[in-house]
C-alpha positions in Angstrom: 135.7 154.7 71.3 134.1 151.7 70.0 135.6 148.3 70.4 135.5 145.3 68.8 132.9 142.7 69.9 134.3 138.9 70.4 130.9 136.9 70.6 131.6 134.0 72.6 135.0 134.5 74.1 135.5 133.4 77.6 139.3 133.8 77.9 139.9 136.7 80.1 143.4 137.2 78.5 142.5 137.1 74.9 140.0 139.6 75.7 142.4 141.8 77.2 145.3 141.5 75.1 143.2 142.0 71.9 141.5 145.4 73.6 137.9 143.7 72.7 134.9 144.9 74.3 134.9 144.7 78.3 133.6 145.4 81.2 135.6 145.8 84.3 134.2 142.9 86.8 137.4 142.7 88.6 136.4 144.0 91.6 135.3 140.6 92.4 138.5 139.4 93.2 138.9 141.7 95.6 135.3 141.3 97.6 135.9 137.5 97.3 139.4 137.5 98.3 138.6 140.1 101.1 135.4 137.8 102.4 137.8 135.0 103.0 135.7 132.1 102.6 136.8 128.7 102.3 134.7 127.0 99.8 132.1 129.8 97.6 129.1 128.7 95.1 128.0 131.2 93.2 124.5 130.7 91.3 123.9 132.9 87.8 121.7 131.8 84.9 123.7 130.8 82.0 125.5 132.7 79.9 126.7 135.9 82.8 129.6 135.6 82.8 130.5 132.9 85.2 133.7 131.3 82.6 134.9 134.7 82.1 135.2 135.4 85.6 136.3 132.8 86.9 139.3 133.0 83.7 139.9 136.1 85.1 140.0 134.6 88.6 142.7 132.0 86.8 145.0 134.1 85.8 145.0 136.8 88.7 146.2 134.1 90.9 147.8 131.1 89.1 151.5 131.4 89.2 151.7 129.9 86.2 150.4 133.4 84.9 152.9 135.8 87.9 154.3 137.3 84.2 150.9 138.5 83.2 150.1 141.1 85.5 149.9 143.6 82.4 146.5 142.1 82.0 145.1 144.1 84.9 147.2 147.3 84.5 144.2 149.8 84.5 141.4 148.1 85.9 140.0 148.0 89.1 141.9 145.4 91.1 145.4 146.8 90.9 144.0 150.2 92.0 145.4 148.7 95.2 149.3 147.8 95.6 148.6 144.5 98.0 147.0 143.0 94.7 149.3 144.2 92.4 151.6 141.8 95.1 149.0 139.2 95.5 149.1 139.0 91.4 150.4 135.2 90.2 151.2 133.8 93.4 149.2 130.7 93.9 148.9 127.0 92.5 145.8 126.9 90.6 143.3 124.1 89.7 141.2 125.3 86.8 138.5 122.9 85.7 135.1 123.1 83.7 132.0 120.7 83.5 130.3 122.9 81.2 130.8 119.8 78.4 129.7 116.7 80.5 127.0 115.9 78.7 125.7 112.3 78.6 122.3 110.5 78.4 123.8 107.4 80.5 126.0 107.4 83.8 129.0 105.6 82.0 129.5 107.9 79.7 128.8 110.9 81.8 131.8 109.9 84.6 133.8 109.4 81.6 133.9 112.7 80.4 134.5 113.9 83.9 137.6 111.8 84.2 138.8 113.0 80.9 138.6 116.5 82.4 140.3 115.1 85.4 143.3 113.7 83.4 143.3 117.1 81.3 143.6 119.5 84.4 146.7 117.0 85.2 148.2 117.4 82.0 148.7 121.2 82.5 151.0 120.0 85.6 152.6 117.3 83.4 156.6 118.3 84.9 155.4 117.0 88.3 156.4 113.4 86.8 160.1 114.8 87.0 160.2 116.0 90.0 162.2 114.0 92.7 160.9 116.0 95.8 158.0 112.8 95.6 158.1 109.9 97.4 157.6 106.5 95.7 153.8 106.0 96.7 153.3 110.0 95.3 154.9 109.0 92.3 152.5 105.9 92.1 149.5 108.2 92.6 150.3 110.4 90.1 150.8 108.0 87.3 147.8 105.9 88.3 145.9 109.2 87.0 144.8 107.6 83.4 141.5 106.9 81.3 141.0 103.7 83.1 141.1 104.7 86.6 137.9 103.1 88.6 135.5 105.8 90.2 137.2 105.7 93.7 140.6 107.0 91.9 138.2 109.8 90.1 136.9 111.0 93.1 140.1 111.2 95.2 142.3 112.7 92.3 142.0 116.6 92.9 142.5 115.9 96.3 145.6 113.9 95.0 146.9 116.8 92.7 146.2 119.4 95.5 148.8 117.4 97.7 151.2 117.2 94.7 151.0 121.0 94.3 151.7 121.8 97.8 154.4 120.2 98.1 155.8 121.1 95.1 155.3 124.8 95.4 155.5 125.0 99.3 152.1 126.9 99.3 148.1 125.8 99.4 146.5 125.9 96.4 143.2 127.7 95.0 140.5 125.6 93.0 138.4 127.3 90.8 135.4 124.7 89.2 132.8 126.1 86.8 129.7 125.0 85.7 129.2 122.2 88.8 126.1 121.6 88.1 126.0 120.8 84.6 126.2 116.6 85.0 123.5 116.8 87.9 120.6 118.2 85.6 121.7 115.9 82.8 121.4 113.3 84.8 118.2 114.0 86.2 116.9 114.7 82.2 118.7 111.1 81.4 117.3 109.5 84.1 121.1 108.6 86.2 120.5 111.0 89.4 121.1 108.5 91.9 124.6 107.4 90.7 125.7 110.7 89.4 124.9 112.8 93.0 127.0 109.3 94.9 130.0 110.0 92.4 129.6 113.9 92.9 129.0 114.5 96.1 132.4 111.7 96.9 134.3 114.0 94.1 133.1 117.1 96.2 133.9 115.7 99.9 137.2 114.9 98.9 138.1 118.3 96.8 136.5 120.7 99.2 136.1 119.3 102.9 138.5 116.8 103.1 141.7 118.3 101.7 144.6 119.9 103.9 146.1 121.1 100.6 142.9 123.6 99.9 143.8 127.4 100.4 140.2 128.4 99.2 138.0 127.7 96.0 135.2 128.6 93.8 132.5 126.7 92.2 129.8 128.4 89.7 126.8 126.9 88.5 123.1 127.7 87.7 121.2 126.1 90.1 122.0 125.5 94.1 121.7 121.8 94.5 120.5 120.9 97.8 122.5 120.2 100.4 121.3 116.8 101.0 121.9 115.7 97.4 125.6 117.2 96.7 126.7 119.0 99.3 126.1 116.9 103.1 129.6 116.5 103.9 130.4 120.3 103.2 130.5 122.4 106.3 132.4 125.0 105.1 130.5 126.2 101.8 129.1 130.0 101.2 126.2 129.8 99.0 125.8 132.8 96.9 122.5 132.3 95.4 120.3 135.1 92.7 118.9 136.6 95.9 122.0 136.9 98.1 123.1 140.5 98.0 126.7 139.2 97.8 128.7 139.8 94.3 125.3 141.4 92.9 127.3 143.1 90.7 130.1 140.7 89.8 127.7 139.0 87.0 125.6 140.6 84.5 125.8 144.3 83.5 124.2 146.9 85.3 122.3 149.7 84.1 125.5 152.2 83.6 127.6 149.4 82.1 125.4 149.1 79.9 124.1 152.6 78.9 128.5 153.7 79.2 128.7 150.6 76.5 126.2 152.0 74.3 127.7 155.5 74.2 130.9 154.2 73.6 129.6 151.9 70.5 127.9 155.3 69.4 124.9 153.7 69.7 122.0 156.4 69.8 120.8 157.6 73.0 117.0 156.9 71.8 118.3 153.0 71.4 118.4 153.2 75.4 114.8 151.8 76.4 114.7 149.5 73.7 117.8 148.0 75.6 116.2 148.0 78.8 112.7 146.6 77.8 114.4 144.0 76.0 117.4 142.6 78.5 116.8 144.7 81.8 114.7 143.2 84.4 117.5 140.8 86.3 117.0 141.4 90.6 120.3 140.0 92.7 120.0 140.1 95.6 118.7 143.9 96.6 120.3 145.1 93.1 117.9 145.6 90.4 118.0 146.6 87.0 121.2 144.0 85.9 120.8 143.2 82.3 121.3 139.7 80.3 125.3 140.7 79.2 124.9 137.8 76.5 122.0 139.6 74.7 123.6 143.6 75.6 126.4 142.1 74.0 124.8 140.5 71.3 122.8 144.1 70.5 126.0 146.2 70.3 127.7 143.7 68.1 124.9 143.3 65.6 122.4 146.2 66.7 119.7 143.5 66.2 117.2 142.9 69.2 116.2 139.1 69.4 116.1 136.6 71.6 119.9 136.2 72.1 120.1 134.7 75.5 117.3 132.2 75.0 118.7 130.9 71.9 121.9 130.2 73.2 121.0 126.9 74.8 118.0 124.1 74.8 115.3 125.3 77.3 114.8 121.3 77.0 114.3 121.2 81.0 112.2 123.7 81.1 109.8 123.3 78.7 109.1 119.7 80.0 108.2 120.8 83.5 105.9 123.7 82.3 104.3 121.5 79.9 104.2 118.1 81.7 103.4 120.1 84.9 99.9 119.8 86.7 97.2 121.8 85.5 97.8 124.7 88.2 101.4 125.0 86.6 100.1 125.9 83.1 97.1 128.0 84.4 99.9 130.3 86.4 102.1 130.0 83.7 98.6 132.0 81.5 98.5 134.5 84.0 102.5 135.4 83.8 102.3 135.3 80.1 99.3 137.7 80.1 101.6 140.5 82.1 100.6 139.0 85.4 102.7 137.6 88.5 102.7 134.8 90.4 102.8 134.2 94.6 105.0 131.4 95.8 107.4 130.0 98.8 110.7 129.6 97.3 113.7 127.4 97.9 116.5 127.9 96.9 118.1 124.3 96.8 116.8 122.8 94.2 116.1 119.3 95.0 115.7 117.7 91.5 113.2 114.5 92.7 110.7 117.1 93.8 110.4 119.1 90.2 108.1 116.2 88.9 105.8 116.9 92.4 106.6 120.1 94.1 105.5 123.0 92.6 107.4 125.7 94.4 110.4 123.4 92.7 109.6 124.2 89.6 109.1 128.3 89.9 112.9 127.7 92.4 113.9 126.7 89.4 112.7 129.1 86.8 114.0 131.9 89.2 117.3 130.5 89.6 117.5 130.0 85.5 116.7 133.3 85.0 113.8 133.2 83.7 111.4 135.0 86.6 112.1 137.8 88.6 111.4 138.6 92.0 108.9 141.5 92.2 108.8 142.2 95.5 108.0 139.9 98.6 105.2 139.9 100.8 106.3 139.3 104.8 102.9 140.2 107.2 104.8 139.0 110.3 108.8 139.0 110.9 108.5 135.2 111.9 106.0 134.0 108.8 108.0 132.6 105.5 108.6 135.0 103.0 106.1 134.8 100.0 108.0 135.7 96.5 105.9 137.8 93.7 107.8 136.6 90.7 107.4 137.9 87.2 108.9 136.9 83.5 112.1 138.6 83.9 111.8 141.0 80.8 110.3 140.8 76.8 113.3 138.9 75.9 111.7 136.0 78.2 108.3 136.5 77.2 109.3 136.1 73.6 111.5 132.6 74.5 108.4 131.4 76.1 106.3 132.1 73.9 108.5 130.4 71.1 108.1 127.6 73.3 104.6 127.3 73.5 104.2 127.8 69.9 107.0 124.7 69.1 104.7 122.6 71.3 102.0 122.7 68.5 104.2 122.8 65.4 103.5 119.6 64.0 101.4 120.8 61.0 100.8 124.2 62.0 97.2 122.8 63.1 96.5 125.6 66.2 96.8 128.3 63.3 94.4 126.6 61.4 92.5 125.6 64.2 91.5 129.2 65.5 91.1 130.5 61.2 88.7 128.2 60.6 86.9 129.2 64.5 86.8 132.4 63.9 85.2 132.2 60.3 82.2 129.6 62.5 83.4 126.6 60.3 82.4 124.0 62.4 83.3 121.2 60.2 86.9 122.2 59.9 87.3 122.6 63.7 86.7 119.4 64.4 89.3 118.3 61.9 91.9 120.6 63.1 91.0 119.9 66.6 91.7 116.0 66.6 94.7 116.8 64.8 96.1 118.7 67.6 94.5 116.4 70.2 96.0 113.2 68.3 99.3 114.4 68.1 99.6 116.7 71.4 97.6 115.1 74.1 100.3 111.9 75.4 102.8 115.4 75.0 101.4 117.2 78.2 100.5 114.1 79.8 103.8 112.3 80.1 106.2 112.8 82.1 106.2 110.2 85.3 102.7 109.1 84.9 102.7 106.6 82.2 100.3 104.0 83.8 97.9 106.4 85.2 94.8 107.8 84.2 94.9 110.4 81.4 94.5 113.9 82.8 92.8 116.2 80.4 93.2 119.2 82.4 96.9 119.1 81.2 96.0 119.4 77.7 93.2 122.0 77.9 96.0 124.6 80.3 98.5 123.7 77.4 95.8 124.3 74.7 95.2 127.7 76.3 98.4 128.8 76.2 98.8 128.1 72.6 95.6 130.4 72.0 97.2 133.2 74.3 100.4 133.1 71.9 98.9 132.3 69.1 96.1 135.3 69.1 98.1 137.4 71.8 98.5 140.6 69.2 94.6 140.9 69.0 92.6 138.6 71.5 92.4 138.8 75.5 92.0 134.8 76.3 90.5 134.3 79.8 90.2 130.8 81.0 88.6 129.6 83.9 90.6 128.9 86.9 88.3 126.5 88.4 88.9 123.1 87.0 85.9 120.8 89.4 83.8 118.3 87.6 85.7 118.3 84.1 84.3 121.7 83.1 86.5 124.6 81.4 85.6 127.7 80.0 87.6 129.4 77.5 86.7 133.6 76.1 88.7 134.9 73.5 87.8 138.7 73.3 88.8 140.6 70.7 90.8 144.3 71.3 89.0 145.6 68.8 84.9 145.1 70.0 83.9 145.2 66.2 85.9 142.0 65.7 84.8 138.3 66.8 84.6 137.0 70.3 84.7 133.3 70.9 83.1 131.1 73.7 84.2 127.9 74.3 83.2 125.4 77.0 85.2 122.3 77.8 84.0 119.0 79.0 84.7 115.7 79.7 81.9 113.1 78.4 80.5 111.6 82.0 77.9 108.6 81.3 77.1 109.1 84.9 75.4 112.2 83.9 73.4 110.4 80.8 75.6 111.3 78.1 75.8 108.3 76.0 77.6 110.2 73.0 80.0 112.8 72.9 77.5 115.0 71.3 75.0 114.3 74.2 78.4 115.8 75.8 79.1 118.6 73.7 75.3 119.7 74.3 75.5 120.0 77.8 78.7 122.1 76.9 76.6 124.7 75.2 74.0 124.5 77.7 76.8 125.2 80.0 77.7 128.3 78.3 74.1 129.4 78.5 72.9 129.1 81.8 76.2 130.6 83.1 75.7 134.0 80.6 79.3 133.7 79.5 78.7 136.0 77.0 77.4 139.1 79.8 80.9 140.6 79.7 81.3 140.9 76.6 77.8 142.2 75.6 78.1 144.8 78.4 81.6 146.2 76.5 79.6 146.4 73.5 80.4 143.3 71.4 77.4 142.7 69.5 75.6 139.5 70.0 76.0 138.3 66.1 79.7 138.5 66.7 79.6 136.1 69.5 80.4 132.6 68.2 79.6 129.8 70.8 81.3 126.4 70.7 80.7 122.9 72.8 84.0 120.8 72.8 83.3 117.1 74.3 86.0 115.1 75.1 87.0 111.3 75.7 90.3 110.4 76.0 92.2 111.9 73.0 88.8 112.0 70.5 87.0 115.2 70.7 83.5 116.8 68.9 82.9 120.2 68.5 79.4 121.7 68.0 78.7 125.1 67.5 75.9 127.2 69.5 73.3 129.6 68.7 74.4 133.3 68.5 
């Protein structure tokens, strides 16, 4: 029987109670509970379900909830009487950092606090309570907006104590989203003093706190250990490749196909759905799909990009296209279908994205965004090698927004490759500038503002625009090799009647006599020449007429273009 869909509701008992759409993830609490860990982190991408579980993980054990047990007549956890017992019989601490979201440090530990002082606000009849000594009593009331960092830092630890006492039992923490104030203060620029306030807030919570019966923290990323977590000896870390809780986030494959028939969605709708959202690997579970964007489907039975237009793929955009040239040139060959090889770690350590490449595809893997393939192991001791892939179409399609957004500004790539393919030499060269003026400092900014220009970064960035701009009927095949300031770029048609395009690249070198960037742009067609660029696509049977050759000469952010003899 179909159900309505609430888009957006993270409340586990509003879900319940208004018999909306759901799928039974309680199961969790009993492999968590039953694993007995003292401190869990559990990385998802966003949007899988990490708030409503750990909701549902609120009000399973908060006693503040013992006369809701009705909420979990029927599902999976109370298929066992010692959780029917266990139901509503703990001090809770249930906190969110989802909305700390500052471009400054100040601002950012402010909206922490606030969150602080909220959390104690739920426990608000402590202040009557005459069980509390004097100092206690002090303690709790120094818990206001103007409390210095220290006071921050200590005050869960504080309320932990409180609780305990009060209640005569340890208490549970449950913290989502932990992560979200460390990436927006490595996108604003505050890392240092953000991880020094963190990993204090963190020590004190989770290591050093007698009061702590267990806890919970959810995130995206894993944050290395030397950043947040150095103090923390008695953390889990369940990461996207961990085969713990594959199950507990996202949908799998039945979930989702039971969903559909329940909807009465048609059975032929099925490998739409999977092409679309399928494609998420946790641990050694494949096939888990994006619940946002199944979710999404059944309400509207529209397939878009749900999932990647939930949020700003700010962070990720700027690495891909700020990234060194070897960055964007894997980046072509996962757009075109392809995969990538790479060593992976798995704590992110946010200084290293601007340097360390494997950071970057960590990163992407942990957001969701790849997949791991498979992975290639030659000898038990050597370090795994990861063959990643975009995780599925929905992906493909973000990314591909995101290239295209990167040459908005007039719509000049568009214009750009109309006026190639109709030979127009004339309007190239305008077009080209355009996109050149107003692009180039774009893929060469980042943390390099008083070096050298890099051109490489534009032309890989310049390549990916083609592949998405002319992906329905070109194959573009770029040159991998990037010595002496030379690039090749072909654009073959699918369809051999259609035109091909050649296009060197290069860098105007005095050193090698050219005086003018159209002594340049010469040795560009030359290039293209004595290299037969155009053997391939003669030998599939593209006729010679319908090869159109082009020269592009660059210096600095000015660039010629001449076209060659067909």
């Amino acid at each position: 029987m179909a159900k309505t869909i609430a888009m957006g509701e993270q409340d586990f008992a509003s879900l319940i109670e208004k018999n909306c759409f759901y799928v039974d993830k309680t199961d969790f609490i009993r492999d968590w509970w039953d694993n007995k860990d003292s401190v869990t982190l559990i990385t998802r991408p966003r949007r899988f379900g990490k708030t409503l579980n750990m909701s549902m993980l609120n009000y399973f054990f908060s006693n503040k909830y013992k006369d809701k047990g009705g909420l979990f007549e029927g599902l999976k956890i109370f298929n066992e009487d010692r959780f029917r017992e266990l139901q509503g019989s703990y001090p809770v601490i249930f906190l969110t950092f989802a909305g700390v979201k500052a471009n400054n440090f100040i601002d950012s530990v402010k909206m922490i606090k606030e969150h602080l002082i909220r959390v104690f606000f739920k426990y608000d009849f402590l202040c009557n309570y005459d069980g509390f000594n004097l100092p206690e009593k002090n303690a709790l009331n120094s818990i206001r907006e103007d409390m210095d960092d220290v006071k921050a830092t200590m005050s869960l630890n504080l309320l932990s104590a409180l609780l305990e006492k009060y209640y005569g039992k340890k208490v549970l923490i449950f913290l989502d989203e932990y992560d979200t104030p460390l990436q927006e203060a490595y996108i604003g620029g505050y890392w240092d003093e953000m991880s020094a306030f963190i990993r204090a807030l963190f020590n004190n919570t989770f290591k050093t706190n007698p009061s702590l019966e267990r806890a919970v923290m959810t995130g995206i990323t894993r944050v290395s250990k030397e950043s947040i977590f150095s103090d923390l000896n008695n953390l889990t870390m369940v990461t996207t490749t961990s085969d713990r809780y594959a199950t507990a986030f996202g949908f799998t494959e039945e979930e989702v196909f039971n969903a559909m028939d329940a909807q009465g969605i048609p059975a032929e709708e099925k490998k739409n759905v999977k092409f679309w959202y399928d494609g998420f690997t946790f641990g050694k579970v494949t096939d888990i799909y994006n619940p946002w964007s199944v979710t999404k489907y059944l309400d509207e039975g529209e397939y878009d990009t749900h999932w990647a237009n939930t949020s700003s793929n700010g962070l990720v955009g700027k690495l891909i296209r700020e990234g060194n040239p070897d960055i964007k040139i894997r980046f072509e060959e996962l757009l075109d279908g392809g995969s990538i090889e790479t060593g992976i770690d798995e704590q992110i350590v946010f200084s290293q994205l601007d340097e360390e490449e494997d950071a970057i595809w960590s990163l992407l893997l942990a957001s969701g965004y790849l997949k791991v393939d498979h992975i290639i192991r030659e000898d038990v001791n050597d370090d795994p090698v990861y063959v990643l892939t975009l995780t599925n179409f929905e992906v493909k399609k973000m990314f591909s927004k995101m290239v295209a957004g990167w040459f908005s500004k007039g719509k000049y790539l568009s214009k750009f490759v109309t006026a190639m393919l109709k030979g127009d030499e004339e309007g190239m060269n305008v077009y080209m500038n355009e996109i050149a003026l107003n692009t180039f400092s774009y893929f060469d900014a980042g943390g390099r503002p008083s070096k050298k220009k890099e051109p490489e970064r534009f032309y890989h960035g310049f390549v990916l625009g083609l592949m998405v701009d002319r992906a329905k009927d070109y194959t573009i095949r770029s040159n991998r090799e990037s010595g002496f300031g030379r690039y090749d770029v072909i654009m073959e048609p699918k369809d051999i009647n259609n035109t091909a395009v050649i296009m060197e690249f290069k860098v105007q070198n005095e050193r090698n006599g050219e005086k003018t960037l159209d002594d340049t742009a010469d040795n560009a067609l030359l290039q293209i020449e004595e290299k037969h660029y155009d053997t391939e696509l003669l030998q599939r049977g593209i006729k010679a007429e319908n090869i159109l050759k082009f020269g592009f000469a660059f210096k600095g952010e000015e660039c010629l273009i001449k076209k060659g003899d067909c």
